[in-house]
N, C-alpha and C positions, 0 to 999 in steps of 0.2 A: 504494500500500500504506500505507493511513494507520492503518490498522487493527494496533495493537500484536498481536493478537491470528494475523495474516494470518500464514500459514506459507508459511516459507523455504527451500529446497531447503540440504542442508547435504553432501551424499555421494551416492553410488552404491556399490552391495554389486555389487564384480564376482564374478572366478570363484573358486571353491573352490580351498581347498588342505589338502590334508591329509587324514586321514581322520575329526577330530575336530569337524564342522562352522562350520571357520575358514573364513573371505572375504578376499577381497581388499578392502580399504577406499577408494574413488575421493573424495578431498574435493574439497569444491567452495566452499571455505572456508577462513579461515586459524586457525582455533582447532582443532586437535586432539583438545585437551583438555576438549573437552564430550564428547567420548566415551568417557568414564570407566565405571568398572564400574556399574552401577545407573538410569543416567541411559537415559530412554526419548526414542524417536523415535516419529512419524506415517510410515504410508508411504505411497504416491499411493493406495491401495486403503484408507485410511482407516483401518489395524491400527496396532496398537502396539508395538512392539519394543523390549525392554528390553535391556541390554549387559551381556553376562556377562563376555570378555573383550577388551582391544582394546590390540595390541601397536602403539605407535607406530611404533617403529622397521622395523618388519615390514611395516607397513599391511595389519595383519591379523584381523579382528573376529568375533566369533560373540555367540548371543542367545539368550536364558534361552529354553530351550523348542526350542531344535535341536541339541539334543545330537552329529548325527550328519552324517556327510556327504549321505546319503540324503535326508533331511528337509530340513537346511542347502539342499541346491539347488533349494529354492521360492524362495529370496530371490534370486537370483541377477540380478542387473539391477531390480532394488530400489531405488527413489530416497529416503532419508530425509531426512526434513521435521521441523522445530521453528517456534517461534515466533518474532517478532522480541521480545517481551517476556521469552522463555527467554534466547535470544543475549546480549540488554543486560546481564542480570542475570549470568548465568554465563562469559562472555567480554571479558575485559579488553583494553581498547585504551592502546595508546602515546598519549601527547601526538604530539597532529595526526592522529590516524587516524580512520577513521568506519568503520561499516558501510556496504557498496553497499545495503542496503534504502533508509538515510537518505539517500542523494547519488541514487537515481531519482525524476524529474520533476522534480528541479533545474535552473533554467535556468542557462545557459551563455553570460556575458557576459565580451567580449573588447573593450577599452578604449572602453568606456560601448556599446556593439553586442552586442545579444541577437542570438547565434547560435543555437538552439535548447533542445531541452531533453533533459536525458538519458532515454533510453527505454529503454537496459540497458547492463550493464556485461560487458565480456569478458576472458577472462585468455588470451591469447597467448603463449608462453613463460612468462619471469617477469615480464609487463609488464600491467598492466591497462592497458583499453583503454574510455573513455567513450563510446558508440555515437549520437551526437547525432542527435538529429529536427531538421533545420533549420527555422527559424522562417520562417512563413508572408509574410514580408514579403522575405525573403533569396529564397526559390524565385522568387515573385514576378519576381526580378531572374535569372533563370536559374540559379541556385545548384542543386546536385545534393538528392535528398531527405535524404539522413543522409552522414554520416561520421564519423572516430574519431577522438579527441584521446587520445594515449599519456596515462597517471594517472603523470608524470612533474614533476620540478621545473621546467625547462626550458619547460613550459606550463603547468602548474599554479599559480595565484599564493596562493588560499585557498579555502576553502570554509564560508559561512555555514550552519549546519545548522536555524537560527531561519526565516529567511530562504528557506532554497534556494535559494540562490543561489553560483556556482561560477566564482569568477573567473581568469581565464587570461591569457597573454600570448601574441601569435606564430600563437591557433589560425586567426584570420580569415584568416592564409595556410595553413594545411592546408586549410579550404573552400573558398579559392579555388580550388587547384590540384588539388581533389578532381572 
């Protein structure tokens, strides 16, 4: 996804609630706050969706032009999509954070040893999880084809975003014994 422009899954619109065509809000993201009154979304079918209202604490959203519960459940399993040039601009990161757009096809080097490269990222509990493609020279050696390094400190050492490059400590024994 080198392409600023490349959309990002950001949510799912689960079930209704209510009679006033509210959703349940599925993020799949850790900013909330892009979905603010005004702010529109892409959805897999290429429409647009603008936000009328959207209770955090509820995880509960509706969208200018479904006033009703009726109407409201076209969207129902609705995936909404932005950009990565939307995200950058409108969602604030801490000191040391990234987006997972920026940290996929990063390779995965564990003391001076390319393990592979990240192919996606998963959230398991409250735990991100780097889904590594093991490198063609590792398989080579019988190494399994992928496995996951926890997005923890413990194996995490930094992450170049210039570069792509994702250095860890400890992972070459999760592979091993993967």
């Amino acid at each position: 996804m080198n392409n600023k422009n490349s959309l990002i899954e950001v949510a799912q619109v689960g079930r209704l609630v209510g009679l006033k065509g509210e959703l349940k809000l599925n993020l799949h993201c850790d900013f909330p706050e892009q979905f603010k009154k005004g702010n529109s979304f892409v959805t897999q079918k290429g429409e647009t969706l603008e936000v009328h209202s959207f209770n955090q604490g509820r995880g509960l959203i509706s969208f200018v032009g479904y006033p009703s519960r009726e109407i409201a459940a076209k969207l129902v399993n609705t995936f909404l999509l932005t950009t990565e040039e939307k995200s950058t601009k409108e969602c604030a990161l801490g000191e040391g954070e990234f987006f997972w757009f920026e940290m996929m096809g990063s390779q995965v080097i564990d003391d001076g040893v390319c393990l592979g490269v990240v192919e996606e990222i998963e959230r398991i509990a409250a735990t991100d999880y780097l889904v590594i493609k093991t490198d063609e020279a590792l398989l080579k050696k019988g190494f399994v084809k992928s496995f996951y390094i926890p997005y923890i400190d413990r194996y995490i050492v930094s992450f170049d975003k210039i570069t792509k490059e994702i250095f860890t400590k400890d992972s070459l024994g999760i592979l091993e014994n993967s």
